[in-house]
N, C-alpha and C positions, 0 to 999 in steps of 0.2 A: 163885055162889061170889064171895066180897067179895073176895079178893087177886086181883089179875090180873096184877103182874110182880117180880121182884126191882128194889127200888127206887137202893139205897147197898148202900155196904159201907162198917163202920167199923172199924180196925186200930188194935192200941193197941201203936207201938213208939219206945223211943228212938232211933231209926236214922233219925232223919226227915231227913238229906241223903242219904244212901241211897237212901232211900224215892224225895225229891225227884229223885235223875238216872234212877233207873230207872223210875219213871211218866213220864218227861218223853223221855226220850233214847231210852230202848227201846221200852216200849210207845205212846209217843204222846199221851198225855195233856195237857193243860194245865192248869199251877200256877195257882191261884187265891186262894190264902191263903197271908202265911206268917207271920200271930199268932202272937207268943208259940209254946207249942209244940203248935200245931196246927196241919198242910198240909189243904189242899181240892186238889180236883184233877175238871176237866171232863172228858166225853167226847159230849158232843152239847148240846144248847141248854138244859138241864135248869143250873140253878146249882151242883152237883154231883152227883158222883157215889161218888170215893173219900174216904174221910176216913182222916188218919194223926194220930193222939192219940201226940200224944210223952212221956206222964205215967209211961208203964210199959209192961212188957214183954210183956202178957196175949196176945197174938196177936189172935185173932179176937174184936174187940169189941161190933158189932152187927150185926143183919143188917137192913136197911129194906126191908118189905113192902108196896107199893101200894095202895089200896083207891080207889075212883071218887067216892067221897062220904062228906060226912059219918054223912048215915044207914048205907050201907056199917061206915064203920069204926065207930058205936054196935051194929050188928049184930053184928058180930065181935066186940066185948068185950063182949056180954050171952053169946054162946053161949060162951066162954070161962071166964067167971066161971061159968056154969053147969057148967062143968066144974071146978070150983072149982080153974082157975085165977090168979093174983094178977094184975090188972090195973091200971097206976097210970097217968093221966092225963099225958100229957108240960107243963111248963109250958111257957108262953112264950115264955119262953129258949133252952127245948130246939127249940123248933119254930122257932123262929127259927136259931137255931144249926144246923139241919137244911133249914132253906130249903123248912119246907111249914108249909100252913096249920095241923093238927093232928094229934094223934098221940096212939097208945098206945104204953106198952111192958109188955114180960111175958115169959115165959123157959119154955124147954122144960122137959122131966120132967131133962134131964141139966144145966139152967144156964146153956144159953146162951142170951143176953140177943136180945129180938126186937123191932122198933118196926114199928108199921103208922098208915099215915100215908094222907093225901089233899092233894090240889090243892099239889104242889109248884109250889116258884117258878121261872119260866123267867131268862135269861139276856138282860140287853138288848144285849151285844155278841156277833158271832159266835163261836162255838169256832175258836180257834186250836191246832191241833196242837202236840204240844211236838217231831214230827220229820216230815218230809214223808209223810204216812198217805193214803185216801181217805176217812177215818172210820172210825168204829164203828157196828156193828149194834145199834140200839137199841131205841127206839121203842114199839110196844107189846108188843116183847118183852123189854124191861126191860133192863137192864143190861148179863145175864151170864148164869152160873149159879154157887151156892156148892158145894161139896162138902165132909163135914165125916168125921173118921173117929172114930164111935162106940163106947163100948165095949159095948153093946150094942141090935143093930137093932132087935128085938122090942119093945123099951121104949119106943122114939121112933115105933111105925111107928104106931101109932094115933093120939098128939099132930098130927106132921102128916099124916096121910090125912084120920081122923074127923075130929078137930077144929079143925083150919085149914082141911080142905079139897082139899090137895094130892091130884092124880091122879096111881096108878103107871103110871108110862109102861113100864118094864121091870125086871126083877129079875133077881136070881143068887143062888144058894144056897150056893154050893161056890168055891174053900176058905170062904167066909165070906159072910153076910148085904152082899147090893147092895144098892139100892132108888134107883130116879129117879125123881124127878116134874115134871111141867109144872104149871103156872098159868096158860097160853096158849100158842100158837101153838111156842111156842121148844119142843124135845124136852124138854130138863130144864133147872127154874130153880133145882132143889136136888136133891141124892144126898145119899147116907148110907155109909158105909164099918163094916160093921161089923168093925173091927182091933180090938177091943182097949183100945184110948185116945180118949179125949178131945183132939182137937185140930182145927183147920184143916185139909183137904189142901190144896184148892186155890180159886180161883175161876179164871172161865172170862170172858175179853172176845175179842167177834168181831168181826175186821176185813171192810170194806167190798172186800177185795180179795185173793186170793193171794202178790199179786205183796209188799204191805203185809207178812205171815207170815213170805214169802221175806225178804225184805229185814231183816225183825226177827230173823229166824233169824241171818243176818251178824253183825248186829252182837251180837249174846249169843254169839255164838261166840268172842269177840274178850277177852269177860269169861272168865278163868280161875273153872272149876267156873260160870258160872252159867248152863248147860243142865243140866235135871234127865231132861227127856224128849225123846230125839232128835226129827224133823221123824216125823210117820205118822198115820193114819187110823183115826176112831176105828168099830165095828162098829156100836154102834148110834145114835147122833144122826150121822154121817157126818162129823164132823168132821175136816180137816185142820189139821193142830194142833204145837206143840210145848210144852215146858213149862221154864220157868225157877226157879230157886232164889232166894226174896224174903230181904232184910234179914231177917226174921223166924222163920226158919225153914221156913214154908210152901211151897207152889208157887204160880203163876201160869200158867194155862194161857191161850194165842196163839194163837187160831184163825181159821176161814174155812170160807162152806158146810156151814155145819151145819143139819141137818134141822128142817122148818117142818111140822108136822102137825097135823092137822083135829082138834082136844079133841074136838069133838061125836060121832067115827065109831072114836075110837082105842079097841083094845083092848090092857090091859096084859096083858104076855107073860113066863114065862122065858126067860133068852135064854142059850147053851152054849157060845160061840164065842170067849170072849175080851174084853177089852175091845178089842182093836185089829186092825185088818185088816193092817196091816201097817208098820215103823217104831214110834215110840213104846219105844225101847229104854232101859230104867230107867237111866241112869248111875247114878244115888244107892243103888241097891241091891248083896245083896252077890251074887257071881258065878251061886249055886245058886238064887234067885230070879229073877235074870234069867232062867236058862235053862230055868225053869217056862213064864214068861212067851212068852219065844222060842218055846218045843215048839206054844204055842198058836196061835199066828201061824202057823208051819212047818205045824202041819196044819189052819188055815181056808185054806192057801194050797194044798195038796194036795187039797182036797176040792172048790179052786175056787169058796169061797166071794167073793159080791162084793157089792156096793152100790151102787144108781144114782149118776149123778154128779149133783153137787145142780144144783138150779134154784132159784136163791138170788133172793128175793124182794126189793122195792122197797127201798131204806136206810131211809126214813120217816123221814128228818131233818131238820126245819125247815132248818137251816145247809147240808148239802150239797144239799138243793131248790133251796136260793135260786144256789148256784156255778152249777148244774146249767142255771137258768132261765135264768142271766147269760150264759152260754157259749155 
């Protein structure tokens, strides 16, 4: 398989001082650019990671996909074209402007735009957090995960399974098409929502610590409306998590301890139980959806459903190895 993690994520909004205190103040990040109207923003030794395009309103602007080599990524855009879909060679500029050696781009069956890239450029100074964090979970598990909501799953589930590649880590049928998939070790580096619309839901950055989550949970509590999803646990990547409301309209999901599984032995499953074990209570929804959501919870909690408690693996951070060596 030639992708192996979510690489960036690129945001196309005018809210870019927005943008700027809440990557920096809440979740942690560190500003990196602030050209003209485009923000950069680090989260491990990588030259970036988030990108905010101040040009326009479009939400979700790209997603960058990893690949290990050049031959890699000439693999991937033959079996693509083979699928006759449009593949344009990134120039120069763009690669440079993305801080990797080379790139493609191309776009799903629904539009949204996708870049797959090789040998990004590292960071000659350490990451500095933009609030006192222990890091972010990265490494080669990439980023994150994206979550997008659909208006129909059916249509996209062969683009990424067949031909990207993507494995279903898990599924849900009911009220509506799920679908996760991994690229590596991380449970999921991308979901699918089948709602109805075309949009962003959310994306996912995991912190190096609970205590990091707790502490960013404070201070989004302090912002009027901007908690979307109380503190809770999610049933199948185990994640403890909450969720915030972006300049953009989006979410941003805040997690810790989320599930690391063996690609080589996993088998995809449907899964009945809910998305959450417990917590995770929708503000942004309206009363009679929440209390969908709730009855689900209320009865994996009566049935005694549970979930190990994670064994959270190495950070794999060049930047927090070296604190770590120092110390």
């Amino acid at each position: 398989m030639e992708i192996t993690a979510l690489g960036y994520i690129g945001i196309a909004s005018s809210q870019l001082e927005q943008w700027s205190r809440m990557a920096t103040g809440l979740l942690g990040m560190q500003q990196v650019d602030r050209g003209g109207q485009m923000r950069a923003f680090r989260m491990d030794d990588r030259r970036q990671r988030l990108i905010v395009d101040g040009g326009s309103d479009a939400g979700l602007a790209v997603m960058g996909w990893e690949v290990q080599s050049t031959a890699e990524l000439n693999r991937l855009a033959a079996r693509l074209e083979g699928h006759r879909v449009k593949v344009t060679r990134g120039s120069r500029a763009l690669a440079d402007e993305r801080h990797v050696t080379e790139l493609i781009a191309f776009a799903d069956p629904a539009g949204n735009r996708l870049e797959a890239f090789c040998k990004p450029a590292l960071a000659t100074e350490p990451f500095k957090p933009g609030r006192p964090i222990s890091g972010f979970r990265t490494g080669a598990l990439g980023m994150g995960h994206v979550v997008l909501n659909v208006e129909n799953v059916e249509v996209l589930l062969p683009f990424y399974r067949d031909v990207l590649g993507f494995h279903v880590s898990d599924f849900g049928l009911k009220p509506y098409g799920l679908y996760f998939f991994h690229v590596n070790g991380r449970h999921h580096s991308f979901a699918m929502v089948g709602s109805g619309r075309k949009a962003m839901h959310h994306f996912m950055v995991e912190l190096g610590s609970l205590d990091d989550v707790g502490q960013g949970y404070d201070l989004a509590q302090m912002d009027d409306d901007r908690i979307a999803y109380t503190l809770g646990r999610h049933t199948n990547d185990h994640m403890t998590s909450f969720y915030v409301n972006t300049p953009s309209g989006f979410f941003i999901e805040y997690g810790w301890g989320g599930r690391v599984i063996d690609p080589a032995t996993w088998q995809p499953h449907e899964t009945f139980d809910g998305p959450s074990l417990w917590g995770h209570e929708r503000l942004h929804m309206p009363e009679e959806q929440r209390k969908r959501m709730r009855d689900m919870r209320l009865d994996a909690a009566a049935r005694g459903v549970r979930v190990p408690d994670p064994r959270v693996p190495p950070m794999n951070c060049a930047w927090l190895d070296s604190v770590i060596a120092q110390e």
